[in-house]
C-alpha positions in Angstrom: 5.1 -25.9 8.9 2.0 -28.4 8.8 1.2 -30.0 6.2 -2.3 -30.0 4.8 -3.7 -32.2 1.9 -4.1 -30.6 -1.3 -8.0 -29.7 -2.1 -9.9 -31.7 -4.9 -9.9 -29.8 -8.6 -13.0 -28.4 -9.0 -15.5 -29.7 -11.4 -15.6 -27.9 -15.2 -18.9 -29.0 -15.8 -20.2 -28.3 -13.0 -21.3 -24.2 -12.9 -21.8 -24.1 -9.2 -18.5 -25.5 -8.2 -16.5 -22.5 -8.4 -12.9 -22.3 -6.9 -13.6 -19.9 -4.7 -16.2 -22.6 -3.2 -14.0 -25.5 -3.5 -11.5 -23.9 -1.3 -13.3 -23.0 1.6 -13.8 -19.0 -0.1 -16.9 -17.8 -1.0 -18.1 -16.0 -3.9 -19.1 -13.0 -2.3 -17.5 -10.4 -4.9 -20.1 -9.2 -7.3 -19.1 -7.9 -11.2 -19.4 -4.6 -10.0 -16.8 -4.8 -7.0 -14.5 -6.6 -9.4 -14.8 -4.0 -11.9 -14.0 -0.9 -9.8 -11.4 -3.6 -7.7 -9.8 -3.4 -11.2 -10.0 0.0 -11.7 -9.0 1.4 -8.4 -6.2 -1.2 -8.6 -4.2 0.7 -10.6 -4.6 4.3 -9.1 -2.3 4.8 -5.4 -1.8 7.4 -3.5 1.6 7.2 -4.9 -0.1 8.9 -7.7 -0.9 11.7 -6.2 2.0 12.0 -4.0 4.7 10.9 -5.8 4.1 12.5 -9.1 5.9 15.6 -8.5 9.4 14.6 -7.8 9.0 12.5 -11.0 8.0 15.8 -12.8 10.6 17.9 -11.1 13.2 15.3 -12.3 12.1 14.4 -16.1 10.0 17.9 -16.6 7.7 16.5 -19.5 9.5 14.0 -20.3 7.8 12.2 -17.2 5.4 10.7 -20.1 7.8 8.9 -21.2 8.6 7.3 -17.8 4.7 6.8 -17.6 4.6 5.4 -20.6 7.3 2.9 -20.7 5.9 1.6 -17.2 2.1 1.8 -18.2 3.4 -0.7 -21.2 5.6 -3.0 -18.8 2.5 -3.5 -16.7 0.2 -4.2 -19.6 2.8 -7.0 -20.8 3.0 -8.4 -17.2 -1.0 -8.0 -16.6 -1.8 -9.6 -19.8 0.8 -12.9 -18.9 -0.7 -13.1 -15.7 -4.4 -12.9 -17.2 -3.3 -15.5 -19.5 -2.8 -17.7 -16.8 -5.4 -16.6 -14.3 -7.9 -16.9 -16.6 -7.0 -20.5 -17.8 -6.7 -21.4 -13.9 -8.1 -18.6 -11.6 -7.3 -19.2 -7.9 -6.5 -16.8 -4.6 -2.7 -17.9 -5.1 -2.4 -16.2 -8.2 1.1 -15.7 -9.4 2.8 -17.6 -6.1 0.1 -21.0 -7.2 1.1 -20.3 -10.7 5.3 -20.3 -10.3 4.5 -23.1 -7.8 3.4 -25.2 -10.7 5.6 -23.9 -13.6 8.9 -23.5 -11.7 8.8 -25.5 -8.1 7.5 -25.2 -5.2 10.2 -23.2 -3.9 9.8 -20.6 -6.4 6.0 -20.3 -5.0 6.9 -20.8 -1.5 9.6 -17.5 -2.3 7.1 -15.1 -4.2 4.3 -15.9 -2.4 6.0 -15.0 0.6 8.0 -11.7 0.1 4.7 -10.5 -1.6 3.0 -11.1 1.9 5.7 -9.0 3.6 5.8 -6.4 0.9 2.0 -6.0 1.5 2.6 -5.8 5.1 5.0 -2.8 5.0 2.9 -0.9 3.1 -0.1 -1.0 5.5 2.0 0.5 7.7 3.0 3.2 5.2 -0.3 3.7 4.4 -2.0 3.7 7.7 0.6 6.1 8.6 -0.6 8.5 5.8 -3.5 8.1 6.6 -3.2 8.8 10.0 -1.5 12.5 9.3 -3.9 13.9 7.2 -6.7 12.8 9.8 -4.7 14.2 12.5 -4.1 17.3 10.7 -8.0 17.9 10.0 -8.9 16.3 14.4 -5.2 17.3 16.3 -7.6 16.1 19.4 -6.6 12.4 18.7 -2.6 11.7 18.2 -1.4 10.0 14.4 -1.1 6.8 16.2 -4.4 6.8 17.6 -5.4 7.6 13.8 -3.2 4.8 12.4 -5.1 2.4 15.0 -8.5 3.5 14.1 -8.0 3.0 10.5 -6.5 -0.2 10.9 -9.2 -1.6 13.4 -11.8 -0.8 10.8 -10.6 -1.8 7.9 -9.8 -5.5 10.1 -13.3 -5.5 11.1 -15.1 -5.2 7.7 -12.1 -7.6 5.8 -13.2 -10.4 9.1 -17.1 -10.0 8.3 -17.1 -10.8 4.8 -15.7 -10.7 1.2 -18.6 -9.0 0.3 -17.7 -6.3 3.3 -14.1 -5.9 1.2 -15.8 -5.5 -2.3 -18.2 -3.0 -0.4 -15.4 -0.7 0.9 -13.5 -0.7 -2.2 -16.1 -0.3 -4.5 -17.2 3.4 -3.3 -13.1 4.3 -2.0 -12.0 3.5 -6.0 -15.3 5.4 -7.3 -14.1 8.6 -5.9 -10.6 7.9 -6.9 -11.9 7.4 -10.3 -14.5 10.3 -10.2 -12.3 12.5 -8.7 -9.3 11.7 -11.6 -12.1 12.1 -14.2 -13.0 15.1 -12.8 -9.3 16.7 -12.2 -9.2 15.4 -16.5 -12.4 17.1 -17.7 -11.8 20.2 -15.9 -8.2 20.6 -16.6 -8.3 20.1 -20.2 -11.1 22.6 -20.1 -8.8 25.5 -18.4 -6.2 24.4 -21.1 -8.1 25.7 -23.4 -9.7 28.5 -21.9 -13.3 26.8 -21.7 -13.7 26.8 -18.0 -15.8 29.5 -16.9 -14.2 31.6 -13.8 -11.0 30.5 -14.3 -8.5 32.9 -15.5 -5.1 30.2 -16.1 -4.1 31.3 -19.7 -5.3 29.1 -22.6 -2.1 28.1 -23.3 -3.1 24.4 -25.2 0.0 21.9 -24.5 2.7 24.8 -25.0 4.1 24.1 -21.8 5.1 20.5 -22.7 8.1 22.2 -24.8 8.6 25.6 -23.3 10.9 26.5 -20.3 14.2 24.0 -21.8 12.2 21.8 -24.0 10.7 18.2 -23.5 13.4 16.8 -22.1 15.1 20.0 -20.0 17.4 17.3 -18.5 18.4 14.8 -21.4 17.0 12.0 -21.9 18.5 10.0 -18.9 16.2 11.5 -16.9 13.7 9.3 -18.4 15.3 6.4 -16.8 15.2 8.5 -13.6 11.5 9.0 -13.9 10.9 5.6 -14.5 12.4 4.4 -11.2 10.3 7.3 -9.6 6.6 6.0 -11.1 7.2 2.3 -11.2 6.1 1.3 -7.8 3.0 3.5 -8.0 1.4 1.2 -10.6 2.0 -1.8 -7.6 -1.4 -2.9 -7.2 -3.1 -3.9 -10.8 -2.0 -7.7 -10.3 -5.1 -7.9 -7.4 -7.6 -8.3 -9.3 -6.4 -11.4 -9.9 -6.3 -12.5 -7.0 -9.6 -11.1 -6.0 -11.0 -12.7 -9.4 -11.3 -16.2 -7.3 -13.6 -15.3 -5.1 -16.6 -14.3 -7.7 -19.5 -16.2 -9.5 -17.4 -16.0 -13.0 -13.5 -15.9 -12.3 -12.7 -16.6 -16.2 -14.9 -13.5 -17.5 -13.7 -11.9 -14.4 -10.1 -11.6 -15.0 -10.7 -11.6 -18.9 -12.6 -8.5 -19.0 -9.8 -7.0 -16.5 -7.1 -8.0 -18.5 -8.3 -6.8 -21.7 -9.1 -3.5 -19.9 -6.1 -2.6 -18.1 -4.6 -0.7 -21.6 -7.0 2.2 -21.5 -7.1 2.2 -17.6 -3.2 3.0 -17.4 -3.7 5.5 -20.7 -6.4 7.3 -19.5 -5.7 7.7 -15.1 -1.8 8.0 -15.7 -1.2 9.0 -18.7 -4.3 11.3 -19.1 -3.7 12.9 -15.9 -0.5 13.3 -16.1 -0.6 14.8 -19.4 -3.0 17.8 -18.0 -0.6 18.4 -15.4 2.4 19.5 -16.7 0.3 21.1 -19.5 -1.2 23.3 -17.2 2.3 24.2 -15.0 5.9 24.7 -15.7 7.5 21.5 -15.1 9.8 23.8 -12.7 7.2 25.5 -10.9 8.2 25.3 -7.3 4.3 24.2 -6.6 4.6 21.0 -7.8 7.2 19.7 -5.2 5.6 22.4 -2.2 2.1 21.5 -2.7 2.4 18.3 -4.8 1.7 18.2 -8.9 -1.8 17.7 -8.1 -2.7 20.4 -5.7 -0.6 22.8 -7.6 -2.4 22.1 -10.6 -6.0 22.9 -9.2 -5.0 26.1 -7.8 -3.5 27.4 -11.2 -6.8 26.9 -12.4 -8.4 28.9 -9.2 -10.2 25.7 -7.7 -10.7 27.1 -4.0 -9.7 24.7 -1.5 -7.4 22.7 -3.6 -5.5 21.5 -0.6 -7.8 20.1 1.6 -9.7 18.3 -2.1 -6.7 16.6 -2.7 -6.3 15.9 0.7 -9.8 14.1 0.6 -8.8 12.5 -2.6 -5.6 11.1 -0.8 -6.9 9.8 2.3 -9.5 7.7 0.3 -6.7 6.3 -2.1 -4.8 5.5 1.4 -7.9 3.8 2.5 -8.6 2.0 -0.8 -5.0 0.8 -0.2 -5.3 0.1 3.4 -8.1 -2.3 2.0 -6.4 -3.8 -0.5 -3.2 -4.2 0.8 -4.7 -6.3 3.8 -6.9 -8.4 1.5 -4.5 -9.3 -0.5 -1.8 -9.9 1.9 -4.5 -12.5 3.7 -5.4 -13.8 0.6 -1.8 -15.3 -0.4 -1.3 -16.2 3.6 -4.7 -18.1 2.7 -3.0 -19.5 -0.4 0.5 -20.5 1.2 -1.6 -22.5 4.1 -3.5 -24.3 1.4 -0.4 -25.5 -0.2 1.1 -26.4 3.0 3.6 -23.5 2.6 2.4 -21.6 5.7 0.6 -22.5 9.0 -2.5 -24.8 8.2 -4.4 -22.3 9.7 -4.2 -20.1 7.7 -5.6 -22.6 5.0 -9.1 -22.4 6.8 -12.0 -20.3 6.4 -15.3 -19.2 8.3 -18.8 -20.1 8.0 -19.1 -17.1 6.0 -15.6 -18.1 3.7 -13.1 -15.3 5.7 -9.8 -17.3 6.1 -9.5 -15.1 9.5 -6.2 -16.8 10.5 -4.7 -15.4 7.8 -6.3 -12.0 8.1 -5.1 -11.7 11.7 -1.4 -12.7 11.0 -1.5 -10.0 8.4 -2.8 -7.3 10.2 -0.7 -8.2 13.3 2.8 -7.6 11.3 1.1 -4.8 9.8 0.9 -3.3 13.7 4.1 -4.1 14.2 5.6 -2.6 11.5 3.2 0.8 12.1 5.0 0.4 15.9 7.8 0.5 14.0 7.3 2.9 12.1 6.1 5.6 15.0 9.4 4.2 17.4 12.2 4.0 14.6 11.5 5.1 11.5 15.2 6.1 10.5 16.3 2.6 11.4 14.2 -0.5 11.7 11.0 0.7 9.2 13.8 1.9 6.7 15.4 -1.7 6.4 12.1 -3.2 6.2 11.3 -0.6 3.4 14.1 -1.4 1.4 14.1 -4.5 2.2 10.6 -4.5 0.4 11.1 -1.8 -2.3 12.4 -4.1 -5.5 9.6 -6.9 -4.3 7.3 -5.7 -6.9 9.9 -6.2 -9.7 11.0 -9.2 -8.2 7.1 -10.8 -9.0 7.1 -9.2 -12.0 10.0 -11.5 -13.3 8.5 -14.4 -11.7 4.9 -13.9 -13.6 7.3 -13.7 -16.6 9.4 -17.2 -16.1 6.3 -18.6 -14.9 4.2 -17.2 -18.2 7.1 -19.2 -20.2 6.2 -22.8 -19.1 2.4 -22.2 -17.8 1.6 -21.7 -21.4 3.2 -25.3 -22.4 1.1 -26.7 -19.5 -2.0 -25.4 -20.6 -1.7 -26.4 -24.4 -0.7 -29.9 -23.2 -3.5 -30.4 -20.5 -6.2 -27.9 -21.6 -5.9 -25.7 -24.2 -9.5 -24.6 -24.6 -8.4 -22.7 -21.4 -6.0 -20.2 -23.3 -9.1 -17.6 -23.4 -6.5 -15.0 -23.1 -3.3 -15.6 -24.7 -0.1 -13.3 -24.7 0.7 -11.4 -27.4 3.8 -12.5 -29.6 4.5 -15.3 -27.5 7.6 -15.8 -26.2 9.0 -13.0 -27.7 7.3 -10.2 -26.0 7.6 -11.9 -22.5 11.2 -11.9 -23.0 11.7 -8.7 -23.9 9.7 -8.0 -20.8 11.9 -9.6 -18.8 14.7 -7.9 -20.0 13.1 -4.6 -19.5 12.5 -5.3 -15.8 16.3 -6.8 -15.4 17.2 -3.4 -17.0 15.3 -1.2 -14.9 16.6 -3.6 -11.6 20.3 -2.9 -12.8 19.9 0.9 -13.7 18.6 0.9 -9.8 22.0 -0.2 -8.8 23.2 2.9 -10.3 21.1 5.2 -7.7 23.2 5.6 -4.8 21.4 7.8 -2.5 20.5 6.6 1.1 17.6 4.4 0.8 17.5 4.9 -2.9 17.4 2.2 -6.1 20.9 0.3 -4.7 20.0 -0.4 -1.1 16.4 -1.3 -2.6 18.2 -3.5 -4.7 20.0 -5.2 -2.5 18.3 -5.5 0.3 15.4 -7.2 -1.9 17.8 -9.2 -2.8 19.2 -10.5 0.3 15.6 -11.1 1.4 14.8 -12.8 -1.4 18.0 -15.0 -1.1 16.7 -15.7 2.9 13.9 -16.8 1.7 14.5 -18.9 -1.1 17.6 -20.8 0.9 14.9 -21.8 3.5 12.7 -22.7 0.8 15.4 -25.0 -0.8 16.1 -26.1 2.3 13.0 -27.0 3.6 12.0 -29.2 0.3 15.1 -31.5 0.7 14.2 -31.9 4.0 10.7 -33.1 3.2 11.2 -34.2 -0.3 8.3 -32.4 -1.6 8.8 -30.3 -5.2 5.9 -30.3 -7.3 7.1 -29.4 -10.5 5.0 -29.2 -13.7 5.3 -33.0 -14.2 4.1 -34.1 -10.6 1.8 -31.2 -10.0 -2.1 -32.3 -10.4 -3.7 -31.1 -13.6 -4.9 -27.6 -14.3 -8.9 -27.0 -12.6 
């Protein structure tokens, strides 16, 4: 690796030096990107997709799962807005358990979060890529999945401004489309929507047909491992907070919004669904919980909606997932962790090193994906699918000692504090061990236990190399050598 000198701490008194600017990044995302960044960040296509084997599993009881999640990610999003918003910066949580645990433990995170990110463009541009094939058969899925991944390089290489752009309008139909699907349906549930002809049957369904909980209440736990890597995504703004006028306010405002965001998109929409259906109507695992819900309620064209609505959460992910996967290549350079290279920016502040190493692996993994996707893209998926959990922990540990820095070195920064400190953040972290254990327990083929370990064993690569690497060069910040906060 080559080793690049730390940048100067920006100036607090000075309100033009922001850190976007003082890394090389521009401020090129407005409040309005941001907001809808923030929004979108938490509504995947997983969403949409994934919902209805979770429903098919935990019948109603698939609040619950939702529930239990939405509140593990509000406990995780608000320790990681306490220390973004004290110290925002494109590192995010890798900069942060740099300073508070090592630089090992930032060199690990920030790492496997790249090449989690990674595998899921190639998941998503492969999703993509089949309903676009299915609406033009004239060009094959691959020539799809190249398209979409040409593009969205191009307008992620132009500008910041070009990313804010894109996922501004892909997360306001996401969110106008979910808003929609919640008006409408509760409407129908109550026999207020005119033309439709679905009984008025209020939320009878949530205990009819075996109850709330038709399989015991293990199948919670099942749920939950079903739902929790669809909320994968609501750390970003974070990240993306570094590169606006304001980053404090920024990631304030996002953190203190992300309660009703979860309540209202997951919970909300979830809530209508299997209000609307039998939890063990066939249509929800034929036609997805989504679809099937529209057409009780004799929306023509559900199919090919949803569709619509799918495509542009796959592209709002595509987006994402490649920002954010340059964005922490961008960080590791800066801190000497990756390729200096990838520490460098543009005239017009696009770290485009880092932008075409991501979107490279993502090719490969899509080649992958098209030429062995029993074999190779399995392992990598896998290898990937606790990742999210994995940097969940580590905002958690790092949350412990960040918020001794702070007090010591600035404590006027603490503009967002976590709540019952450290109590809560333990019992988050227990939570998450629990749900990584109860993993161990699902034994299908590519299910919780090979995610499990496989993360694991990936994580353990990386962090050996890591450890190794510091001995070799001596260098371990820890929070008594690392500079002072910015």
């Amino acid at each position: 690796m080559t080793t690049r000198p730390p940048a100067p701490a920006p100036s607090d008194t000075d309100p033009q030096v922001t850190p976007a600017a003082d890394s090389g990044l521009q401020a090129g995302l407005k409040s309005r990107h941001l907001s809808m960044i923030a929004i979108g960040g938490v509504i995947g296509a997983g969403l949409f997709v994934g919902s209805g084997s979770g429903i098919a599993a935990a019948g109603p009881g698939i609040l619950v799962s939702y529930g239990l999640v939405g509140v593990l990610v509000v406990l995780v999003m608000r320790m990681l807005g306490e220390m973004a918003a004290a110290n925002p910066t494109s590192g995010s949580f890798s900069a942060y358990a740099d300073r508070a645990l090592g630089s090992w433990a930032g060199f690990t995170i920030g790492w496997l979060y790249w090449f989690f990110w990674v595998v899921v463009l190639a998941v998503e541009a492969t999703a993509g890529a089949k309903i676009l094939a299915g609406w033009i058969p004239a060009v094959p899925q691959w020539g799809w999945a190249l398209i979409v991944m040409i593009v969205l390089t191009a307008s992620n290489l132009v500008s910041v401004s070009s990313y804010g752009e894109f996922e501004f309008w892909f997360a306001g139909i996401k969110v106008v489309a979910i808003a929609a699907f919640i008006v409408i349906g509760g409407l129908a549930l109550f026999g207020l929507l005119p033309g439709s002809d679905h009984p008025a049957s209020g939320f009878s369904n949530l205990t009819a047909h075996g109850g709330f909980l038709p399989n015991g209440p293990g199948a919670i736990l099942t749920g939950v491992l079903m739902v929790v890597f669809s909320f994968m995504g609501s750390e970003i703004v974070t990240l993306a907070a570094g590169e606006t006028a304001d980053p404090r306010a920024a990631v304030t405002k996002a953190t203190n919004s992300v309660i009703w965001r979860i309540a209202v998109f997951y919970l909300g929409s979830i809530l209508i669904v299997v209000s609307l259906l039998h939890w063990d109507d066939p249509a929800i695992l034929k036609d997805g919980s989504y679809v099937a819900a529209l057409s009780s309620i004799g929306i023509p064209h559900a199919a090919q909606i949803m569709n619509t609505i799918v495509l542009t959460s796959v592209l709002s992910c595509l987006n994402s997932g490649l920002y954010t996967a340059s964005r922490m290549a961008f960080s590791l350079g800066r801190r000497s962790d990756a390729p200096a290279a990838f520490g460098q920016t543009t005239d017009r502040g696009v770290p485009r090193a880092a932008i075409l190493a991501s979107v490279v692996f993502g090719f490969v993994a899509v080649a992958f994906n098209y030429l062995w996707p029993d074999t190779v893209f399995q392992f990598l998926l896998n290898a990937s699918g606790a990742i999210a959990l994995f940097v969940w922990l580590v905002i958690c540990f790092s949350q412990l000692r960040m918020r001794k820095i702070i007090e010591r070195e600035s404590p006027e920064k603490l503009v967002v504090r976590m709540w019952l400190y450290p109590y809560l953040t333990w019992a988050t972290i227990a939570l998450i061990t629990f749900v990584l254990g109860y993993m161990l327990t699902d034994t299908a083929e590519g299910g919780g236990r090979d995610q499990v370990v496989l993360s694991t064993l990936a994580a353990a690569g990386v962090v050996i190399f890591a450890l190794v690497r510091e001995r070799v060069s001596g260098r371990n910040k820890t929070q008594d050598t690392a500079p002072p906060l910015s």
